[in-house]
C-alpha positions as CSV (number, residue, x, y, z in Angstrom):
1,X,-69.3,-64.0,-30.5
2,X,-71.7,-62.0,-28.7
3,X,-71.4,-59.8,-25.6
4,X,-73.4,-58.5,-23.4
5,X,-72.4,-55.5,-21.5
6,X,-73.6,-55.2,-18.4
7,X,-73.4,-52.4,-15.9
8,X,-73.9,-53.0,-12.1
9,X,-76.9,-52.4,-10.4
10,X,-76.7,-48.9,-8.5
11,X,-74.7,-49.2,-6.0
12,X,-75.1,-47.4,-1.9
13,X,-74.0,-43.8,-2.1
14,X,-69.8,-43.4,-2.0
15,X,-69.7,-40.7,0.8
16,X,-71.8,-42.3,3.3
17,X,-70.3,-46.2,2.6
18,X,-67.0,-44.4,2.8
19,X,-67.9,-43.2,6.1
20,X,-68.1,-46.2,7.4
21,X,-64.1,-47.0,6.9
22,X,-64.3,-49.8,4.3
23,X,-62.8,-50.0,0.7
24,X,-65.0,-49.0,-2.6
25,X,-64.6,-52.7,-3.1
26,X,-66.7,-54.0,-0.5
27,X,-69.8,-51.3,-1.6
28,X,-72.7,-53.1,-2.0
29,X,-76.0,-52.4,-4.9
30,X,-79.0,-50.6,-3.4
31,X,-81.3,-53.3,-2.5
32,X,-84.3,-51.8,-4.5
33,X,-82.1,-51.6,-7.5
34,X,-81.1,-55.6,-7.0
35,X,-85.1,-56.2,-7.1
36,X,-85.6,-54.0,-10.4
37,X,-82.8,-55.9,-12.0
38,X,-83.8,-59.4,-10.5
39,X,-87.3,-58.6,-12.6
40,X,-85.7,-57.4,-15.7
41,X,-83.8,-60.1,-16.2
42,X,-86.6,-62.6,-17.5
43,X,-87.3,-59.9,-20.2
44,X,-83.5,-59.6,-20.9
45,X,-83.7,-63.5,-22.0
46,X,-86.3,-63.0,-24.8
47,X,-83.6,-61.1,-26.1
48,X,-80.9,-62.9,-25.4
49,X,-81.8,-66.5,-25.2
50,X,-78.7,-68.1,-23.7
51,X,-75.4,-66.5,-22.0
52,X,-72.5,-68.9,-21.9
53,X,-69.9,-67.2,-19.3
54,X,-71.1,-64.6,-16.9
55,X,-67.7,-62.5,-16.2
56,X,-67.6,-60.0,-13.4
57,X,-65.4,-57.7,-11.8
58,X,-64.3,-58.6,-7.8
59,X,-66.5,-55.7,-6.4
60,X,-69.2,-56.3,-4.7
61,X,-71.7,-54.8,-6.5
62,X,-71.0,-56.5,-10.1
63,X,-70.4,-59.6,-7.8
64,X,-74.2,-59.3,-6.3
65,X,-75.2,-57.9,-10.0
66,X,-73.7,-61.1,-11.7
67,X,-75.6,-63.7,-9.3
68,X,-78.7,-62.0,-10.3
69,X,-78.0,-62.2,-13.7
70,X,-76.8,-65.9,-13.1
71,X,-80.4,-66.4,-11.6
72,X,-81.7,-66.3,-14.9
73,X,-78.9,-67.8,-16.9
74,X,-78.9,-70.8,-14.7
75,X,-77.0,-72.6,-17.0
76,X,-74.1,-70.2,-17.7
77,X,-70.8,-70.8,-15.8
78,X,-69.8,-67.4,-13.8
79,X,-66.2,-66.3,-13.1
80,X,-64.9,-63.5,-11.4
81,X,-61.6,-61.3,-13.2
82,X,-59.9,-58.4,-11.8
83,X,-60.0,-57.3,-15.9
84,X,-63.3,-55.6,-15.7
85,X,-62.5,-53.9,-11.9
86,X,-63.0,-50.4,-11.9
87,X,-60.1,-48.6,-13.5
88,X,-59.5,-51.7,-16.1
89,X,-57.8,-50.0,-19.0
90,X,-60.0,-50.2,-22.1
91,X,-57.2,-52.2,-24.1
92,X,-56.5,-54.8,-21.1
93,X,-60.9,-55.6,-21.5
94,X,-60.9,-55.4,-25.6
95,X,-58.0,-58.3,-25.2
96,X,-59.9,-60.5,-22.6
97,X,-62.7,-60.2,-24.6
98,X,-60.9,-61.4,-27.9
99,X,-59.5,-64.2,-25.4
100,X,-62.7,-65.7,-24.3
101,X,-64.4,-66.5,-27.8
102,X,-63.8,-70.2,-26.8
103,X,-66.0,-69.3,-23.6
104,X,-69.4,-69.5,-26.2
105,X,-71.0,-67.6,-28.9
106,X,-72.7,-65.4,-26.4
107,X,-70.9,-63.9,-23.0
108,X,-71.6,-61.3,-20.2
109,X,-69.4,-58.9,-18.7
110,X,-70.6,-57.2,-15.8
111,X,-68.5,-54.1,-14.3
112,X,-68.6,-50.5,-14.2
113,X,-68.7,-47.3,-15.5
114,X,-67.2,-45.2,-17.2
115,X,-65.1,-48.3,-18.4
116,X,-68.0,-49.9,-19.4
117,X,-69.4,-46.8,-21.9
118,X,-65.5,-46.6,-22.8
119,X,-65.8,-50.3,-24.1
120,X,-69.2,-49.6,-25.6
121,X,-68.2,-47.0,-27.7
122,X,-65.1,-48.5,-28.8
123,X,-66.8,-51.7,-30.1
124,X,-69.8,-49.4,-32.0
125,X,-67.1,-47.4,-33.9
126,X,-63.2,-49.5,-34.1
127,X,-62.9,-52.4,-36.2
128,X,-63.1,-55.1,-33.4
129,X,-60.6,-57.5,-35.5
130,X,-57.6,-55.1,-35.5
């Protein structure tokens, strides 16, 4: 199986969202950083042909980073999981991961950092099996 890691697109400064009195979960991307992502997603699929799953985390942003994605990948089935929310402990992600190899040879996660460059690192340098 194949994964691609995906983190969301930038997302509207924390301070002044929080201002406004609604949750981190409801912060949206920066709308210029949707449109760079929206155009480099075609060149993402000379590299990877086909995605399978799309999986995203329930925040906003990964959800509006995910249907971009999903613009590309028409094809691929998307699905939301509280597993890749902000916070997600590395372990709980690594297991969902190993779970979904029925999903297809080649899935996406889309969530957020640092979790994501947590998982990164952990899948360059562990044995992925054990």
């Amino acid at each position: 199986m194949k994964v691609l890691v995906v983190r969301h697109a930038p997302a509207l400064d924390s301070e002044e969202f929080f201002a406004t009195g609604k949750s981190d979960k409801e912060r949206p991307r920066k709308k210029i950083a949707g449109q760079t992502f929206a155009k480099a997603c075609p060149k993402l699929k000379r590299f990877v042909p086909q995605i399978d799953t799309i999986y995203h985390s329930e925040y906003l942003r990964a959800i509006e980073t995910a249907a971009l994605l999903h613009q590309t990948y028409a094809d691929a089935k998307i699905e939301k999981t509280p597993v890749l929310n902000v916070n997600a402990p590395l372990d709980e992600i690594v297991d969902f991961i190993k779970m979904k190899h029925k999903a297809g040879p080649v899935i996406a996660i889309v969530g957020h950092n640092p979790e994501l460059t947590e998982l990164v690192h952990y899948l360059c340098y562990r044995d992925f099996a054990h």
